[in-house]
Every structure is written in structure tokens, then in C-alpha cells.
N, C-alpha and C positions, 0 to 999 in steps of 0.2 A: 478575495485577493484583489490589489491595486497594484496596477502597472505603467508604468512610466515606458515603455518599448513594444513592439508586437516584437513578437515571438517568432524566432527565424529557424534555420535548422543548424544552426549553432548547438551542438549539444548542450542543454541547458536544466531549466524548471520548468514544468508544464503543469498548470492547474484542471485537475481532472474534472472537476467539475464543471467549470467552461468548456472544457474539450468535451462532455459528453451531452452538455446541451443541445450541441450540432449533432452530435453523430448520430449515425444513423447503422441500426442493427440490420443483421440480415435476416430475413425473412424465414422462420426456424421451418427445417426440411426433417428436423426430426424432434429428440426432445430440446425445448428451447434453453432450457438450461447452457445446455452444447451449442447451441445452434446459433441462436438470439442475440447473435454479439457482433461490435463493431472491436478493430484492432488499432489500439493507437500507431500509427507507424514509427517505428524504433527500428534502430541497425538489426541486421539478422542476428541469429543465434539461440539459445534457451531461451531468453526472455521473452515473454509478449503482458501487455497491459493493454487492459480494454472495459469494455460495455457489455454485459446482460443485461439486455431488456424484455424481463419475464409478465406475457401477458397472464391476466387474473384466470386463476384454472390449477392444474396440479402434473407433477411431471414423477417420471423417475431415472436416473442414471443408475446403473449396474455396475459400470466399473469407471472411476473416471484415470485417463489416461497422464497424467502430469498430479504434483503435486502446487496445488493453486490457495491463493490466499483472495478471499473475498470479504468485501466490506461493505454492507445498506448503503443506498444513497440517496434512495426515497424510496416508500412503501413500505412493508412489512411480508416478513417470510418467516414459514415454518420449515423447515429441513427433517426428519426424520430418520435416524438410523437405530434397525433394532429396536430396541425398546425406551433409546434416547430420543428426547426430541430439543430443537435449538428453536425457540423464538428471534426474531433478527427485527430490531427496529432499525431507525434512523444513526448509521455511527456504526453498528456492534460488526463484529469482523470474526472472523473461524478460517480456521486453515485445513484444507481438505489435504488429506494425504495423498500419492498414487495410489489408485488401486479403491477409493473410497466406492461404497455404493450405496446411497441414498435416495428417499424419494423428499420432494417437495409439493408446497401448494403455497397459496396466495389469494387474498381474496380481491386484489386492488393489482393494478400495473405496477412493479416492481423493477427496478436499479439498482444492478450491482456497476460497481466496480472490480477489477479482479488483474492481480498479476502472476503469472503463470511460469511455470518450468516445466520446461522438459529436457528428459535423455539425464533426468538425475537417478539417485539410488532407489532400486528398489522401495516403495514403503509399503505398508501394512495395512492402508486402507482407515484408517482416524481419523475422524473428524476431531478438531483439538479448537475451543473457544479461547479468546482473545481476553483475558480478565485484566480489564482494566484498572480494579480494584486492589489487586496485586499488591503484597509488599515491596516496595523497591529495594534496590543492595545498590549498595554504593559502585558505582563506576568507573572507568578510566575518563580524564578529561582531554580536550585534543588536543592537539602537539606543540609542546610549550613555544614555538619554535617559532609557529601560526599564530598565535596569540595576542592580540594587544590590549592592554590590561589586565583584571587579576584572571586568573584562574579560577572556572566556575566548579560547583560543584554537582555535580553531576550523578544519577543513580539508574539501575534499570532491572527490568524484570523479564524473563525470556519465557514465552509459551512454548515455543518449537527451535528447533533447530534441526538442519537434516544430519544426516549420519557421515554424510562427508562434509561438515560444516560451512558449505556454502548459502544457504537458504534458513532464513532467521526470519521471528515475529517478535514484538513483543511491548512493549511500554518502556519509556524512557521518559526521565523529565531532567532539568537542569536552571542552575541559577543564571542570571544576564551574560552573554560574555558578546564579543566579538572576534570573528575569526577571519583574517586573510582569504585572498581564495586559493582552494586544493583544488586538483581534477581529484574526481570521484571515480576509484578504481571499481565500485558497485552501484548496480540500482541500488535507487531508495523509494519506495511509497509510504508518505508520510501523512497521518490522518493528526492534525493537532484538537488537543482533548483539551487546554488551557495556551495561553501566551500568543504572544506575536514573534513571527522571523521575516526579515528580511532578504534577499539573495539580492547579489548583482551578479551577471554572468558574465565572459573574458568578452564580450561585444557590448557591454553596456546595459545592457537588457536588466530593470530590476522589477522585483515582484515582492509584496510583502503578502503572506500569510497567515491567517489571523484564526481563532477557534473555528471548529468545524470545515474549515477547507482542506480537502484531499489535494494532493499534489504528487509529485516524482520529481527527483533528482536523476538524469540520466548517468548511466557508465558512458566518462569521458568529459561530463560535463566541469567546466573549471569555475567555480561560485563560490564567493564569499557568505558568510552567516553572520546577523547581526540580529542579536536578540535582547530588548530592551527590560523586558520584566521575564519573571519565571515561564519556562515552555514545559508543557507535557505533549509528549506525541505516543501516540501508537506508530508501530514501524513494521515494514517489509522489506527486508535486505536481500540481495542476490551480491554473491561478493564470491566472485572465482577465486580457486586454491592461488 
């Protein structure tokens, strides 16, 4: 990412991966998985986004407390459930259900990144991989309203969604367009698989993102989109009823 502003607390874009350069995890008091995390600071509420940093070794969670969506961000990880197992390189992303219980290992120091809910519904305990490979379906485009120039075309594929449909994963891609700036009534974590985007936020602040950079659009934040060539992203949405 390139940036033309530092980053205020303007509800905005944050590039997660600068922000996890710095950070600094806590010192794990139990399994690190749980432990070993720093928390990006965001308005209270369900939401938290943050840092695992899983030292080389093997853990296990029993039950995890929230339904969390995690994404590589160096290393490699095995996850384990039952008689599945999930290899995880550089990029690949899985969405833990509540209630999931898994064990892991690693042979090297390992980097999640991770966005987290709680106080949602009930879940089952799934682990649900992120296929980026997916057929896409054609999708709704944004709001002709927002818009300047043509209308792009737009497609997307969903892994998950929760049962009270606030809490979504999934792949998306889209042809150029440019968009006005909206306030974002949801998070977003956005892992770009192809393309570049652009944001300016309502203080000026602009940041382009380009393949492979993880990001977040905050709930609140007001940011234009301007994307020049075709975008693929993977996505995690939190988007209250």
C-alpha cells in the first residue's frame, strides 16, 4: 500500500499489514492461538481485528468462543479437525465457527491476521475454508446513484454467512469503476487476490491497495473507491441487521 496521509483516527482504511509490523502480541498465558494476539484498536462492540503471532510448536483450542475469520500472513499452519486437516500458506483464509475445536501446529513463527465476533448466534463449531477458486455468480453493482461512469460488472461467491445474516466471507471480483464516497454501515477485511483500489477518506487521507495487501474498511468510515483495472478480493463483512 501507498499513502499520501498518516492515518488519523478518522474512521477510515487501515492496512493490516503495516499495522501488524508494529504490533506487538501478548505474551500467550495459555494456548497461543487465544493468547498471542495484539488488538487493532476499533470502537467497542462485536467487532475486534487483530494479530496472532503463533510461535513454532503445536497448540490445541477445545472450544473457541466467537465465530472468527482468519487469514496467513506469514508462515504456514496446519489446523486439524477430526479427521480434516487445513494446510494454510501465505493468503489462504478459513472461517472458524463458534464453538469450533481444533488443534494446531507449525513448524516456523507464524502470522494470522483475524476478525472476530462475538455475542452472535449460536454456531456448530465448522471450520469452512475460503475457495478462492470458486465459481463466481453475477452480483449486485453499487448504487447507481454513487457512481461516475459506467457501471461495472460485478460477480461474487459466498463461503459463509451467519444465520442471522450479519457475518459474511467470501470472494468477489469486479470490472474498473469509480465510486463517490459512502459511510460504510460495516466492517470490511479485505485480502486483494488481483487489481488495485484506491480510497480517499472524508479528511483526505488516501491509500492505494494493490495485490496481496490485507486491509479494513471501518464501520463509520466515509471512502471513495476507485479501481482502475479489474479487482478480485476475498472479503469479511460484519454488517449489523
Amino acid at each position: 500500500m501507498t499513502s499520501t496521509a498518516t492515518q488519523t483516527r478518522t474512521r477510515s482504511f487501515i492496512d493490516l499489514r503495516a499495522w501488524a509490523a508494529d504490533a506487538v502480541a501478548a505474551a500467550p498465558s495459555a494456548d497461543p492461538f487465544l493468547t498471542a494476539r495484539a488488538d487493532l484498536p476499533l470502537a467497542e462492540g462485536p467487532i475486534s481485528v487483530g494479530l496472532i503471532a503463533l510461535p513454532q510448536g503445536a497448540g490445541e483450542v477445545t472450544a473457541l468462543a466467537a465465530e472468527e475469520f482468519i487469514i496467513l500472513e506469514s508462515g504456514a499452519l496446519r489446523i486439524e479437525q477430526g479427521d480434516t486437516a487445513f494446510m494454510l500458506s501465505e493468503g489462504d483464509s478459513l472461517l472458524l465457527r463458534d464453538g469450533a475445536a481444533f488443534t494446531w501446529s507449525t513448524d516456523t513463527d507464524t502470522r494470522l491476521l483475524f476478525m472476530r465476533r462475538t455475542g452472535g448466534p449460536a454456531g456448530d463449531g465448522a471450520i469452512i475454508p475460503v475457495d478462492t477458486d470458486a465459481p463466481l455468480e453475477p452480483s449486485g453493482a453499487p448504487l447507481a446513484e454513487l457512481l461516475v461512469g459506467p457501471t461495472p460488472q460485478c460477480r461474487n461467491h459466498g463461503d459463509y454467512k451467519s444465520t442471522d445474516g450479519e457475518f459474511m466471507v467470501g470472494t468477489w471480483d469486479s470490472t474498473p469503476y469509480y465510486r463517490r464516497a459512502m459511510v460504510y454501515r460495516h466492517y470490511e477485511l479485505m485480502y486483494l487476490l488481483d487489481g488495485s483500489v484506491t480510497f480517499i477518506d472524508e479528511a483526505g487521507a488516501k491509500g492505494t491497495f494493490d495485490k496481496g495487501d490485507i486491509f479494513l474498511v471501518e464501520q463509520g468510515a466515509a471512502c471513495s473507491w476507485d479501481s482502475q483495472v479489474d479487482v478480485k478480493k476475498v472479503y469479511c463483512i460484519y454488517r449489523p441487521a
